[in-house]
Every structure is written in C-alpha cells, then in structure tokens.
N, C-alpha and C positions, 0 to 999 in steps of 0.2 A: 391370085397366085403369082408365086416367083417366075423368070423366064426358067427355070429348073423343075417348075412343077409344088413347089412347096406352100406349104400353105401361109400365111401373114394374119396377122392380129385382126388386118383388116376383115379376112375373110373371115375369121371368128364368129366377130361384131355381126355382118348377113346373115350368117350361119345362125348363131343366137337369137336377132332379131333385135339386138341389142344396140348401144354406145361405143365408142371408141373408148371414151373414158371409163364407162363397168365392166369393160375387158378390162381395162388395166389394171381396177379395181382388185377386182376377183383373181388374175394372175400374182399380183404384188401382196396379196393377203389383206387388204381392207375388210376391215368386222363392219359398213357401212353399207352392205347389199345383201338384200333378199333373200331368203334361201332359197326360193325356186329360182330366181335370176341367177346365184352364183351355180346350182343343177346347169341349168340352160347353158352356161357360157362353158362348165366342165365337160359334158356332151360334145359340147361341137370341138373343143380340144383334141377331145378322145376321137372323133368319128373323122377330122379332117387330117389327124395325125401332126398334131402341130406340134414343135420343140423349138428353143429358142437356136438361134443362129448365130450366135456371141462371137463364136471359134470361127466358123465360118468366113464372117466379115472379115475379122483381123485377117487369117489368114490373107485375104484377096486383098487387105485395102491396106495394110501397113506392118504386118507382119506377128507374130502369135505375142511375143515378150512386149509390147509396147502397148501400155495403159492409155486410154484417153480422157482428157478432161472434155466435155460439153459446156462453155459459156454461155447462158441468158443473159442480154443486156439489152437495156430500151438506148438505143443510137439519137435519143434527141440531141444529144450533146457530142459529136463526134471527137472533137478534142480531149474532154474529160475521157473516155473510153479508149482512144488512140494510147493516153497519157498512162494508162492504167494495162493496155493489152500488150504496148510496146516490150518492156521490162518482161512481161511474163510471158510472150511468145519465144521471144529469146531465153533467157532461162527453163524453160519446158522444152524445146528443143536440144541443147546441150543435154537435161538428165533424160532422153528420150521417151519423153510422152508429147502423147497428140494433144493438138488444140484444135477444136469444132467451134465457133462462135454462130451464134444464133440472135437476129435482132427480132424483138420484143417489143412493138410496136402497143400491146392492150394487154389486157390479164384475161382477155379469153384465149389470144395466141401462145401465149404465159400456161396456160394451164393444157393446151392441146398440145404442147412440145412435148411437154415435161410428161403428160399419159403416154409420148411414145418414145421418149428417151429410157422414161423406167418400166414399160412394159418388153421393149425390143431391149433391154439391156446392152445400152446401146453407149453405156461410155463406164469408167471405173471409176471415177471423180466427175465434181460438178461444182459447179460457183454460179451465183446469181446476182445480179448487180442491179443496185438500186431499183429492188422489190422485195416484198415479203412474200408467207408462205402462212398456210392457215396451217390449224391444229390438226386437219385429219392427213393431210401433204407431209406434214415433219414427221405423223408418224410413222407414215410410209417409207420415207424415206431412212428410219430409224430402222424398220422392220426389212429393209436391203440393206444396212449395214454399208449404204453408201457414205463414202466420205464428201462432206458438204462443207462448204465454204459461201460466207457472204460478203458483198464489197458493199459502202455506199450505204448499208443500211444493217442495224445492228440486230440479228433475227433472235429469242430468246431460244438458246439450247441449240446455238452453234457458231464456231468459230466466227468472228465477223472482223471487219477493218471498217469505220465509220466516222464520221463529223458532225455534231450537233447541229443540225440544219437548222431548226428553229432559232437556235441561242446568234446562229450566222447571222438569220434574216433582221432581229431584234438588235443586234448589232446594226447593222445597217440603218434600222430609226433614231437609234442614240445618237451613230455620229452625223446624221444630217441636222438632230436638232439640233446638237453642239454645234454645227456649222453658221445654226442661225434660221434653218428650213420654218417654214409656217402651215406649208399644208405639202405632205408630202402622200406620193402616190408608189402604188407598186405595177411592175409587171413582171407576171408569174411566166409557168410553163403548162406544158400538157400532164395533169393529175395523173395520168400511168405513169411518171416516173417520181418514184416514191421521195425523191430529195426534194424534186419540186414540191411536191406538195406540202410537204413541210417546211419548206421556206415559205410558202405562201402562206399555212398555218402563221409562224411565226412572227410572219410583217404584221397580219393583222391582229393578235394578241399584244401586240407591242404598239400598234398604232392605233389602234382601235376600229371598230368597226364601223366610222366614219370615213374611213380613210381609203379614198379608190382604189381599185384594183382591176386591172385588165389581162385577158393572159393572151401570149401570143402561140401562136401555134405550133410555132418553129422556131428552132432558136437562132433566127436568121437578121440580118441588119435589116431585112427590108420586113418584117414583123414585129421587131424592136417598131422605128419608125409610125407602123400603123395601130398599134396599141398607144402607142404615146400619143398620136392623131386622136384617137378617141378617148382616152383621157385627158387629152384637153377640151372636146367638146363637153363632157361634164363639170370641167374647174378649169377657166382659164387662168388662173394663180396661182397655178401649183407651180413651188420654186423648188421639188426635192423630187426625183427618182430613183426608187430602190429597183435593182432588176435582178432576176432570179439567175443570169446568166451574162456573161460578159458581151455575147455577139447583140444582144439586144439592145444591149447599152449602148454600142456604139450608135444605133438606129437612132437612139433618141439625143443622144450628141448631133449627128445629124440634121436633125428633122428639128433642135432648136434652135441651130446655125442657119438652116435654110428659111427658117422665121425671123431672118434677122436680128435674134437676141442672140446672147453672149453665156456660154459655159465657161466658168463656173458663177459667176456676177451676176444671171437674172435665177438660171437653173443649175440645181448641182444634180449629178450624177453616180450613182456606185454600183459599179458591176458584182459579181461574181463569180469565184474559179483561180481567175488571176491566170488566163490561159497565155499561151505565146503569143509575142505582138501586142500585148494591151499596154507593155511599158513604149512603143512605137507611140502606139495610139494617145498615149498619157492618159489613161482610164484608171480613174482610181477605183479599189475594187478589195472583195473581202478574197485574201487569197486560202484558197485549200492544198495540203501539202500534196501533186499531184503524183509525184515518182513515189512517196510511201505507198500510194494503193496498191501500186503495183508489186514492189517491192514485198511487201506483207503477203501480199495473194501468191504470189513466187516461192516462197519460203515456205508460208503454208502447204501448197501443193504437194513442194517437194516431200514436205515430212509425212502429207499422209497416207501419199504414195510409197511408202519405206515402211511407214509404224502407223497406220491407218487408227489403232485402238488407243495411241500417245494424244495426249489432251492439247490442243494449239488454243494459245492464251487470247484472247479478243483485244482488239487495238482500239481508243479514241484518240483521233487526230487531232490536233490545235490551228486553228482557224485563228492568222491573224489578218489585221487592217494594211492595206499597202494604198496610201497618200502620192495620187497625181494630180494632175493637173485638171480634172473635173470635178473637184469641191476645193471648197475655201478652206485656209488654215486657220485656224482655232484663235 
C-alpha cells in the first residue's frame, strides 16, 4: 500500500497470487492470459479498490499540463548516450515535457520497467535505445496508443533513428585488409545492447568464422586491454583489431605499445562511435553521426507530443571511415 492507504499493482500481484508482469498483462488488455488468471487479477482490482494514479503523480511531482517521456537505455556506452540525451534533455525541457531516463542493464530489467511504466501509466511518451521489443510488447503498446520512438535500433512499425551496425562492423574488415591486415581479430560488447551485437554479427559474417573474437565487458580502456591480452594468447600474429567501441580501442593501443611493438607498423587499430577525444588520441575509427540521434529523437518527441496520430518518418544514418593515426594509408 501507498503511505495514503492506496492500493499498488504490487498489492494486486499478492492479492491474485499472481506476476508483476500478468498484472500488467491483464490491466493493458493482453489477449495472452488465462481466463481464470485474467478473473483472478479483476477480483482483487475490484476487492482492493485499485485506479490508476496518473493525475495524482503529476499533480505532486511536476505539475497536471506537462507530459513525460520514460527513456530505456543500456549505459554500456556512456558517451554515445550522453551524445544522444544531451540535445534532447534540453529541447524537452524548453517545450515542457519531462524526461525520466532509466538504465537497462539485461532484457529481464528491460521487460520489468516497461510491466511498470505501462501498467502505473506512468509516462505519456517513451523511447528505447538500442533494444528491440517482441510482438506481443508492440502490441501492447499499440493497444495504449502510446506514442513510441526508437533510437540505435530500427524496431518494424515504429518511428526509429538507426545505423547499419553490421554493414559498420564489415566496414571495419574491408579497410584493415586494404591496410594489408592478415589475421584480424575483433572485440565485441555486452549482447544486451542490441548495436553490439550486431556489430559483432557483422565482424564475423565478414571475416569469417575463423576469425577471433573476445568480448569485453565494459567499454572501458582497461577491458579493451584484457580482451586484447587474450586474444593474443590465441594468435600471437594478429596484426588488425576491429573493436565494437572506441574506449576499447584505446586499451588495445595500449597494451601494444606496452609490448613494445608499434601502432600502426606491427598492429592496426579501428575503433568505433568516433566519440570525443579519439582525434586527441589519433584513433582511427568508423564514425557515427552522434548529435543526429539526438536531434531526430528531439523533433520526434516534440511532434508526438502535439499530433500523437501524425506519422514520424524513420531515419538511417550514414556511417562514415575517419583515417588516424592507428592504421596505415592505403
């Protein structure tokens, strides 16, 4: 119960003997539960006197006229995200709507928000970033006539802003053999965030499935580093690294300099993102347009906060090559 005495979805869930998530089921209109289960969960509606608290909140936490957006996003990549929330915290602000941002750490956490973002009707817009959404989610969220937006990942049957990860990562095998590479290795990210793993798809459709791969955990220089450590304990001749992420890259610039060999002359390197600092760093690197994400996500919002039922056209990015100082010229 609330400090007011009210009842919560949670206490439903007890009350039913149910899910967190077949409450939300059953409240949101899913055709994919039981008909005694969805009895069960209407009962204890009825008997704990449960109504949604929508009005409520606003009133107390930002006032009745101002819509909220809820953000999903997996923060492996703090940059790319920063690059992408900067632009649109500031433009949501100015046309007064809120921004909640929420990290997304797995798709079990992914899916226990989102059971209580749209069970507590708890925001009037939503965006998802770099993850998808199954069939029976979209059409839930069709059946709330919430307005949806995706970043990072183009979801079928909604607005989206995205970059061809795979065609990125396969990019990244072409120009190291153009460079001259002979045995080139990748290091990926963590498969909950849905770019990665399509990059990592893509290295290896492109380099074959010969072709090492390690993934590091973090997208941190000092896991760049230890993935590169263990891919070389599998091939010590590997003269090419593709990395799913720019901070890794610099790990493995690193950790070839502290072996005493020489980038880009024994080992070349190619980040990705093209984040702040890699032209410092002289990181060559497939860059992604990062102010459009944002930009697009901005615009989107604002329209479908205005004309919710107006069609927002879907955006692909162009991913070009930006040539530093960690691969050889052609």
């Amino acid at each position: 119960m609330t400090a007011d005495g009210r009842a919560t979805i949670y206490d439903i869930a007890r009350h039913a003997k149910v899910g967190i998530a077949t409450v939300s089921r059953v409240l949101n209109g899913s055709t994919r539960v039981a008909e005694p289960t969805r009895q069960a969960v209407r009962r204890a509606v009825d008997e704990l006197g449960w109504r949604p608290s929508r009005a409520a909140r606003r009133l107390a936490a930002r006032g009745a006229e101002r819509p909220r957006l809820v953000a999903l996003m997996p923060l492996f990549s703090a940059t790319f995200y920063h690059a992408v929330t900067s632009p649109l915290a500031g433009g949501l602000a100015a046309a007064g709507i809120d921004l909640a941002i929420y990290d997304v750490p797995d798709r079990e956490t992914k899916n226990r928000l989102l059971d209580r973002v749209l069970a507590e009707r708890a925001c009037e817009l939503l965006m998802l970033c770099s993850m998808r959404i199954g069939s029976e989610r979209a059409d839930q969220l069709r059946s709330l006539s919430l307005p949806t937006i995706f970043v990072d990942y183009a979801q079928p049957g909604f607005p989206s802003v995205s970059v061809d990860n795979r065609a990125g990562a396969a990019l990244q095998v072409e120009l190291l053999r153009k460079r001259g590479c002979k045995r080139i290795a990748y290091i990926g990210g963590p498969s909950e965030a849905h770019a990665f793993a399509d990059r990592t798809e893509g290295f290896r459709a492109a380099a074959g499935p010969e072709a090492p791969v390690e993934i590091a955990e973090a997208m941190t220089v000092a896991e760049g580093r230890a993935a590169f450590i263990r891919l070389l304990a599998r091939d010590k001749r590997i003269d090419g690294v593709a990395c799913v992420n720019d901070v890794p890259a610099i790990g493995v610039v690193e950790e070839v300099r502290a072996r005493r060999r020489k980038v880009p002359q024994d080992v070349q390197v190619i980040g990705y993102d093209d984040q702040p600092l890699m032209d410092v760093f002289g990181l060559s690197t497939i860059r992604q347009p990062l102010p459009e994400f944002g930009d697009w996500a901005l615009n989107a919002i604002r329209r479908l906060a205005v004309e919710p039922v107006t069609p927002v056209a879907s955006a692909r990015l162009d991913l070009t090559f930006v040539e530093r100082g960690t691969t050889r010229a052609k």
